[in-house]
N, C-alpha and C positions, 0 to 999 in steps of 0.2 A: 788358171785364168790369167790371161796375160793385161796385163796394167800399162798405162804411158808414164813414159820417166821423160822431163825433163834435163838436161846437164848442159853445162857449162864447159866447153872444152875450147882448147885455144881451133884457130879456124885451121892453122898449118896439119894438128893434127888430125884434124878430122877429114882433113883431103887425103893426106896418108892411107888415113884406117877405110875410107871410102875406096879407095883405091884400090888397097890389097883385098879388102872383103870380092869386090869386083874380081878380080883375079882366082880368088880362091869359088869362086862361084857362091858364095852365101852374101847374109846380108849385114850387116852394120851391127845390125838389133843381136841376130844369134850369136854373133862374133862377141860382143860385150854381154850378153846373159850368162853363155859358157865360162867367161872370164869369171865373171861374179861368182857361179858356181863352183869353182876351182877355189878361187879365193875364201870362200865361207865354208869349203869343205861339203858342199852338201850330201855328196854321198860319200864320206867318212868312212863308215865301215865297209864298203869295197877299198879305198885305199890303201889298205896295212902293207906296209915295207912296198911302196911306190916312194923314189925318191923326188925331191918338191920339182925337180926339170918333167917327171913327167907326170907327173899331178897337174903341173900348169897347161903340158898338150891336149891333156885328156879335153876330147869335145871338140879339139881345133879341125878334126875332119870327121867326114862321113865315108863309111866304107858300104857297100852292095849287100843285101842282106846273105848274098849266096858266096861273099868273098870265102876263098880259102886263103888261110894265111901259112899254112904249112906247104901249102903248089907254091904259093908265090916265095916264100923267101927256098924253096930246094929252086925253084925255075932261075933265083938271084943267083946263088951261090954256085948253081952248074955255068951260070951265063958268065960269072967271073971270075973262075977258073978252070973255063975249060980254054 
């Protein structure tokens, strides 16, 4: 169930965070829920031996449900060195 949060943030950074969510194609709201949930740990027990840099990405993107991540990083690694 999602709730409305008021906050208080300075205005500079909220054009920032408005900006880059824009860029990133999400929105403001998911951008700071994900945070929170990084921050509180909510899924804890998937985390064991993630260190805190990428604990804090976790959630920062959305990937295709059909991504391969084994094509993509051999398609990286042939593209730069071949």
């Amino acid at each position: 169930m999602n709730t409305k949060l008021t906050l208080t943030i300075e205005q500079s950074v909220i054009e920032k965070a408005k900006n880059y969510a824009r860029k990133k194609e999400r929105s403001l709201s998911d951008l700071i829920e994900n945070y929170l949930k990084a921050v509180v740990n909510e899924d804890n027990d998937n985390d064991e031996g993630l260190t805190p840099t990428v604990k804090s990405l976790k959630g920062a993107f959305k990937l295709p449900k059909d991504f391969d991540y084994k094509k993509e990083l051999t398609d990286r690694l042939t593209e730069k060195y071949s």
